[in-house]
C-alpha positions in Angstrom: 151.4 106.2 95.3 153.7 103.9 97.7 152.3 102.3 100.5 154.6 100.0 103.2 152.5 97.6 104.8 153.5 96.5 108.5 151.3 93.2 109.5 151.7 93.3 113.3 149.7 90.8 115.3 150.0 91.0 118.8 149.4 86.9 119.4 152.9 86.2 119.0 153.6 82.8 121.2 157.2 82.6 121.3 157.8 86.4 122.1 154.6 87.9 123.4 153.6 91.2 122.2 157.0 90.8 120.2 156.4 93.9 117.5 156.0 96.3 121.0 159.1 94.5 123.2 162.3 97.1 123.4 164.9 96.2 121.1 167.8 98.4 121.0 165.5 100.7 123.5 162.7 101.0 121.4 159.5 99.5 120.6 160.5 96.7 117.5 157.5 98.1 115.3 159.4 101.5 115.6 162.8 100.9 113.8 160.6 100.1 110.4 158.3 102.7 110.9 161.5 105.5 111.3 163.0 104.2 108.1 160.1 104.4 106.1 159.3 107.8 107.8 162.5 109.0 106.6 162.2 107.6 102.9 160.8 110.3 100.5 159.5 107.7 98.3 157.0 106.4 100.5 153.9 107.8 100.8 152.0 106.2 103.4 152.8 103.6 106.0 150.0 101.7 107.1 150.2 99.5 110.2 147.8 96.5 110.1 147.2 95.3 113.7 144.2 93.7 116.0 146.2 94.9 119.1 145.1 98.1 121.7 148.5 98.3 122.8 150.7 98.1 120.0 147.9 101.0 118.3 148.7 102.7 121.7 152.4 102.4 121.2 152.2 103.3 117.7 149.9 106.3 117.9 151.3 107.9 120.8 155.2 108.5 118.7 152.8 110.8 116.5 154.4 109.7 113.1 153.6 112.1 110.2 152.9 109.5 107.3 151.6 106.5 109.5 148.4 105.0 110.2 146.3 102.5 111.8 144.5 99.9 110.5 142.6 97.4 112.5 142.8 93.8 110.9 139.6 91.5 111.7 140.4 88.5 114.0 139.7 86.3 111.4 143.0 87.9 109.6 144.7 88.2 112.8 144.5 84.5 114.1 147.3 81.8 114.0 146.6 80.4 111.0 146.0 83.3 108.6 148.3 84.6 106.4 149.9 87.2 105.9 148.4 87.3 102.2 145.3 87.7 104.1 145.4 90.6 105.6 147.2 92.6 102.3 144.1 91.4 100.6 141.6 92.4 103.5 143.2 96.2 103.3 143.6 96.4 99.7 139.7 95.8 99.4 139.3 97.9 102.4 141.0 100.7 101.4 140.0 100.7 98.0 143.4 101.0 96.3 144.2 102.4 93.0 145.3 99.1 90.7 147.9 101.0 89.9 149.9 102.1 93.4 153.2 100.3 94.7 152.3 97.8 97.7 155.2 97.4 100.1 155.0 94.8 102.5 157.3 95.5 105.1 158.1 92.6 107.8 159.0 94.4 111.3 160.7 91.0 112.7 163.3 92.9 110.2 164.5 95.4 112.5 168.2 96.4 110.5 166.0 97.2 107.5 167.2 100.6 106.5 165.9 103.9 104.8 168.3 102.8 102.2 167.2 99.4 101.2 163.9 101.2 101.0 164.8 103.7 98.7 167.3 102.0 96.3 164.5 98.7 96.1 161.7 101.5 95.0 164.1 102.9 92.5 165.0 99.2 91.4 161.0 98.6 90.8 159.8 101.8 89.3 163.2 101.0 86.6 160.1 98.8 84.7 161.9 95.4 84.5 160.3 93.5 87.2 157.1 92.9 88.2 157.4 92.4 91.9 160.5 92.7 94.6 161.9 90.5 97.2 165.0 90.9 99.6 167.8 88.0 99.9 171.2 88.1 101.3 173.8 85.8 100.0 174.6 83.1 101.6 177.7 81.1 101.7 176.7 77.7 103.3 177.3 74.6 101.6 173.9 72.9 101.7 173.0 69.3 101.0 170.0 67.1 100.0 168.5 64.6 102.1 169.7 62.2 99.5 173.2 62.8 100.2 174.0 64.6 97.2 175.6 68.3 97.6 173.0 71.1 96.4 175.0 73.9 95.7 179.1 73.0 94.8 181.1 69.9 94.6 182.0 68.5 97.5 185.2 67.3 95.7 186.6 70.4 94.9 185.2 72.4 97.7 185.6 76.1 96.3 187.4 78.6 98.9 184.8 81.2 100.0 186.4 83.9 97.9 185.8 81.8 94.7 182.4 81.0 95.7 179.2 82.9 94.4 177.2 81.3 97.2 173.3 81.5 97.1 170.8 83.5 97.4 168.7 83.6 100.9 165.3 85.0 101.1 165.7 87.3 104.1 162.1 88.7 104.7 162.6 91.9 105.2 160.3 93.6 102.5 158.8 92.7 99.4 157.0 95.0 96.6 154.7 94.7 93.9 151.7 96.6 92.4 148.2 96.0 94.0 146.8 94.7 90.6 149.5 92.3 90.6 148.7 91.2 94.3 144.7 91.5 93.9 145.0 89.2 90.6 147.6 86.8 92.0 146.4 86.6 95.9 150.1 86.7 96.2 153.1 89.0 97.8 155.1 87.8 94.5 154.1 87.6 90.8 155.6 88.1 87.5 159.0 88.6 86.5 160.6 89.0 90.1 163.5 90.7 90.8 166.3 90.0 93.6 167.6 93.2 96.0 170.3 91.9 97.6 170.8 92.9 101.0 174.1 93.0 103.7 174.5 89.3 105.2 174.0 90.8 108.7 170.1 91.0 107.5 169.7 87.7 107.4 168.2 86.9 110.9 164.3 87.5 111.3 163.2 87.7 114.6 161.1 84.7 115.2 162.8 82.8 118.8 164.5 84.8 121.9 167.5 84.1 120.5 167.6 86.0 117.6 166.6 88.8 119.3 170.1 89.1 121.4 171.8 88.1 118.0 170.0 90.7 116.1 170.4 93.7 119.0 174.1 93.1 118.8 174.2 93.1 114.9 172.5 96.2 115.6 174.8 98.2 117.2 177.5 97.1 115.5 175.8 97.7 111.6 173.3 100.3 112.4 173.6 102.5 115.3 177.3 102.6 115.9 178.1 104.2 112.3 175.2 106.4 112.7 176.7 107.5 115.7 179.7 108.7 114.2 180.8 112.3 113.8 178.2 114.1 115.6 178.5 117.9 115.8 177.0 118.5 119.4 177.8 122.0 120.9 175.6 122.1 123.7 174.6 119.3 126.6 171.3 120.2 128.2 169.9 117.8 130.9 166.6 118.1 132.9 167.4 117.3 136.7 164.0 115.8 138.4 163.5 111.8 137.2 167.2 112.4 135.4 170.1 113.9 137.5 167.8 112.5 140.7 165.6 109.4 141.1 162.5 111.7 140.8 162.0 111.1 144.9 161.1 113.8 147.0 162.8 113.6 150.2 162.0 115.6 153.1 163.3 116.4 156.9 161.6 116.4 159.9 161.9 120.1 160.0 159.9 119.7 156.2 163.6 120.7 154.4 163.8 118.8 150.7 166.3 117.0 149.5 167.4 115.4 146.3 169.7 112.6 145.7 172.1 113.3 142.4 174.4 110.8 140.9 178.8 111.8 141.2 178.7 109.9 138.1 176.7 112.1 136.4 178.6 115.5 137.7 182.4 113.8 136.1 180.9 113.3 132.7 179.4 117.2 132.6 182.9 117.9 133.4 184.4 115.3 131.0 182.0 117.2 127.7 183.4 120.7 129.4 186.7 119.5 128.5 185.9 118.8 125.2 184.6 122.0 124.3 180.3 121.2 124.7 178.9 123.3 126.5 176.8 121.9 129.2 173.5 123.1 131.4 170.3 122.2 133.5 166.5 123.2 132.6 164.3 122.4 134.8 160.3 123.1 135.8 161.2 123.8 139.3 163.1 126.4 141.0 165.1 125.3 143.7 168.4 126.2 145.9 169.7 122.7 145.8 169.5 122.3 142.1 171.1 126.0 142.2 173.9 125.0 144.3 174.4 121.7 142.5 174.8 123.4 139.3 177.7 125.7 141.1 179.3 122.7 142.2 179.6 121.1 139.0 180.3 124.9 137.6 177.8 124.1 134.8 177.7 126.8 131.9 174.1 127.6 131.8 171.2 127.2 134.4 167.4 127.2 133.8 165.1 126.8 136.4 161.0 127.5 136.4 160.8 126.7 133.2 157.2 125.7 132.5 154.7 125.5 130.1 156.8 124.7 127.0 159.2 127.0 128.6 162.0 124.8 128.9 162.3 125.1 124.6 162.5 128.5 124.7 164.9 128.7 127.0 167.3 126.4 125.3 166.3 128.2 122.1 167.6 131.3 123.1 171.0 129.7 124.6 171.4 128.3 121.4 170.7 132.4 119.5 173.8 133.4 122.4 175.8 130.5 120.9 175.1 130.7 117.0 174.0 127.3 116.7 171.0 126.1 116.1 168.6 123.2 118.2 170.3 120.4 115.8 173.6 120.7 117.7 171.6 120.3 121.1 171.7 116.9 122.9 169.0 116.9 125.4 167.9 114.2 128.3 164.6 114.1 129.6 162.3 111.6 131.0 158.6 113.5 131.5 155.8 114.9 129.3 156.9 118.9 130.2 160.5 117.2 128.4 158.5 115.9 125.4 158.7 120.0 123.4 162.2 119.8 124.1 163.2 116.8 123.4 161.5 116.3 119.7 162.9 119.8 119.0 166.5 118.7 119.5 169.1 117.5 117.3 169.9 114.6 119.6 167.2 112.8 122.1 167.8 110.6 125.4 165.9 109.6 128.1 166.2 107.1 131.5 165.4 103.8 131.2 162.3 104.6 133.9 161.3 107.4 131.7 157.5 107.7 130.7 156.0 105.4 127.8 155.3 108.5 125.9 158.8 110.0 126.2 160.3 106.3 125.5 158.1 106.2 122.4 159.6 109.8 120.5 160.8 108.9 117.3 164.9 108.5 116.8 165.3 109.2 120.9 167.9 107.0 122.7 166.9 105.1 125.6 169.0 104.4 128.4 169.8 101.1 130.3 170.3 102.8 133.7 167.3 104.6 135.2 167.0 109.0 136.1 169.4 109.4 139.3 171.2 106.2 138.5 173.8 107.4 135.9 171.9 107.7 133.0 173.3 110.7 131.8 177.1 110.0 132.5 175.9 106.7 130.4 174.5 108.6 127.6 177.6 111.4 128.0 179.4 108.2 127.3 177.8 107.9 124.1 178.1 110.6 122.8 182.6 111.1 124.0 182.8 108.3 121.3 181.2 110.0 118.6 182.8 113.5 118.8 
């Protein structure tokens, strides 16, 4: 059996409640959590914290192979280490002697399902006895004495020439928990080196490497996931997304809603394309009807309650002969929440609810519902078609 370890405290001084903060539009914990969720050859991820709200955040994505574990405060305070706490849960959870410990640092957020998988394969191969991660580094580094460390400083090698060295990047480690029990140590034995890509180098420990390392995620991570996407149909919900979620009413008690032009032009721009574009929504109104004839939108759900708003977009997808994998959905409330795990492709406002914001693999905005949030996501999503 494989278990990945996630130590989250939620102490952290120079970035409080760090492992929880958005990064990327999404709870840090979560990007490790995904890519283990995702790796086959995990069985269990088990996230070690002494924190109510990163449990909160963590429970409420509903993960299939994760759990909690509450650490004690002794394992939890300042000084402990991290040692500690794989010890306390070994113990705790009674582990065979001979099951793969992973531990799994979530200040490594570009850690991919990947690295996971091809490390695993590297350690179950029988030549080492434990794992770490490093990136190669091509620095030049020196001793305090003055004397160059790793080439000679009078025939300074051109980076092409250079093997450079070998970084510790903390992003996971692996071992068996006889090894660890025995040793009181992550690393024993023989070890063996997975190299990483250099843009895993950064751990997020100071405010700035979090903007360094959201920016290397985009570019290494997210943007080539992006790519090639295969979305036939656009479905948006209108209340808290197309408006502000405000009810506004007349003197004479008439309602109104304020939609966003923005949003309307990049309907129309998908249309062009060839997606197919709609509205659900829970409520049954004339101004969302009339909107939706303005912006001559192919398909139009209203009253959809109940879990209805799935089985409406189901059966527009039977119509189309596609299925709910080629269905990019925006949301930003609970009634949203069947639809929008259900779909191939997941958004919501910035403002959306905690629970909608915490739905595995979704895409959160930067502009809140009524504010262009869906012409920012339609956006997206032009780039990758």
């Amino acid at each position: 059996m494989v278990i990945a370890f996630i130590p989250v405290r939620g102490g952290s001084k120079s970035i409080p409640l760090k492992n929880i903060k958005l990064f990327c539009g999404k709870p840090l914990v979560c990007w490790n959590i995904e890519a283990l969720e995702q790796c086959p050859d995990v069985d269990e991820i088990i996230v070690a914290t002494d924190s109510d709200k990163i449990e909160e955040t963590v429970a409420s994505a509903q993960y299939k192979k994760t759990k909690i574990y509450r650490r004690s405060a002794e394992n939890a305070c300042d000084t402990a280490s991290t040692e500690s706490v794989m010890l306390e849960y070994i113990s705790y959870a009674k582990l065979p002697a001979e099951d793969t410990f992973m531990l799994v640092q979530a200040t490594s957020p570009l850690t991919q399902t990947i690295h996971f998988s091809e490390a695993l394969k590297m350690y179950r191969g029988g030549k080492y006895d434990s794992i770490l991660t490093c990136v190669r580094n091509y620095r030049f580094f020196w001793n305090a004495d003055g004397s160059s460390m790793n080439y000679d400083y009078r025939n300074r090698p051109r980076r092409q020439n250079f093997d450079g060295m070998l970084m510790e990047n903390g992003a996971f480690y692996i071992n068996s928990v006889k090894n660890i029990f025995a040793s009181k140590n992550r690393l024993s034995g023989k070890i063996g080196i997975y190299e990483m890509p250099e843009y895993t180098a950064t751990e997020i420990d100071e405010p700035d490497d979090w903007i360094i390392l959201e920016k290397l995620m985009y570019k290494h991570v997210l943007q080539p996931q992006n790519k090639k996407t295969d979305i036939r149909l656009f479905m948006t919900d209108v209340d808290g997304t197309l408006t502000d979620a405000g009810m506004y009413y007349t003197e004479n008690g008439d309602e109104l809603k304020k939609f966003n032009t923005r949003d309307g032009m990049g309907l129309q721009l998908l249309q062009k394309t060839g997606v197919k574009v709609g509205i659900v929504t829970s409520e049954n109104t004339k101004i969302v009807e009339r909107r939706a004839a303005k912006l001559k939108v192919d398909f139009l759900c209203q009253g959809k309650r109940d879990g209805g708003k799935l089985a409406a977009v189901q059966e527009i997808c039977n119509q189309m002969g596609i299925s709910l994998q080629n269905v990019a959905y925006i949301g930003d409330d609970v009634n949203c929440r069947d639809l929008l795990t259900s779909v191939g492709f997941a958004a919501c406002p910035a403002d959306a609810m905690d629970d909608i914001k915490s739905i595995p693999n979704i895409t959160i905005m930067t502009k809140k519902g009524g504010e262009g949030c869906v012409r920012e996501w339609i956006e997206q999503i032009l780039k990758t078609l």
